[in-house]
C-alpha positions, 0 to 999 in steps of 0.5 A: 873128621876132627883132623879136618876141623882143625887144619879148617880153623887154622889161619892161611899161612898155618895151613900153608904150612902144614900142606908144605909139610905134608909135601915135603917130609915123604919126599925128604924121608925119601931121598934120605933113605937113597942119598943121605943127609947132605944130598937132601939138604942140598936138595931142600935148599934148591926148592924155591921158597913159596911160603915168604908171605907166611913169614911175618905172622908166625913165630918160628915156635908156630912153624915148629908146631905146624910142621911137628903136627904134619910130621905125626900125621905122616909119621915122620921120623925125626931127620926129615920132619927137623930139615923140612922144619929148618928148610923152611925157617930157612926160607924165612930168612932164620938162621937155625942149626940142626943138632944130631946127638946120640944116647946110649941105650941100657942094653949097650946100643946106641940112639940117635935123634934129631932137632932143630935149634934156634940160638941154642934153643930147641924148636922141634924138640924138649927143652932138655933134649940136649941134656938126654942125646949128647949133640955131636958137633962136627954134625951140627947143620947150619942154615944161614941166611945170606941177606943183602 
């Protein structure tokens, strides 16, 4: 019930935001898990973009909240809920980049994790994720806007 009261007292394109999120990231964790990275983003960049009207009034820190909400809800894993997140900046004309970055664990293994950057700035993630998971940078992601 608290869940509910919250998702009612956000404005309408929050909510809108977080019932595409809750849409999206099953079905991205879904085909991430049968066709990889590259096939999902290409796929996530097919879908028509239907949240424009939700744009002008929030920050692209607010989608990064809404979104990291839904992605908890869902438990989400950090891939899907980062290209949900960077498909729909995308969809709002804002250029973003996902990071992959890897950080070795002490029993020798390695850890990788994923995030959205914003001109260098995390928006899915710590401030100072960059400095615990090393980025790879022939993986970063970018999401460019072509606008006449």
């Amino acid at each position: 019930m608290r869940r509910l009261r919250k998702y009612l007292a956000l404005s309408r394109p929050q909510r809108a935001i977080v019932l595409h999120s809750l849409l999206l990231l099953p079905m991205a964790a879904a085909r991430l898990r049968a066709q990889g990275m590259a096939r999902t983003t290409a796929w996530l960049g097919r879908l028509r973009p239907h949240l424009a009207h939700a744009a002008p009034t929030l920050a692209p820190q607010e989608v990064a909240r809404l979104v990291n909400a839904a992605a908890s809800v869902m438990r989400a894993r950090c891939l899907a809920r980062s290209l949900v997140l960077s498909h729909l900046l995308h969809n709002f004309g804002i250029p973003n980049e996902i990071q992959l970055g890897v950080s070795k664990l002490s029993d020798g293994n390695l850890d990788a994790h994923a995030w959205v950057e914003l001109d260098g700035v995390p928006l899915n993630d710590a401030a100072d994720i960059s400095a615990r998971y090393a980025p790879l940078p022939a993986c970063a992601t970018q999401s460019r806007v072509d606008r006449p």
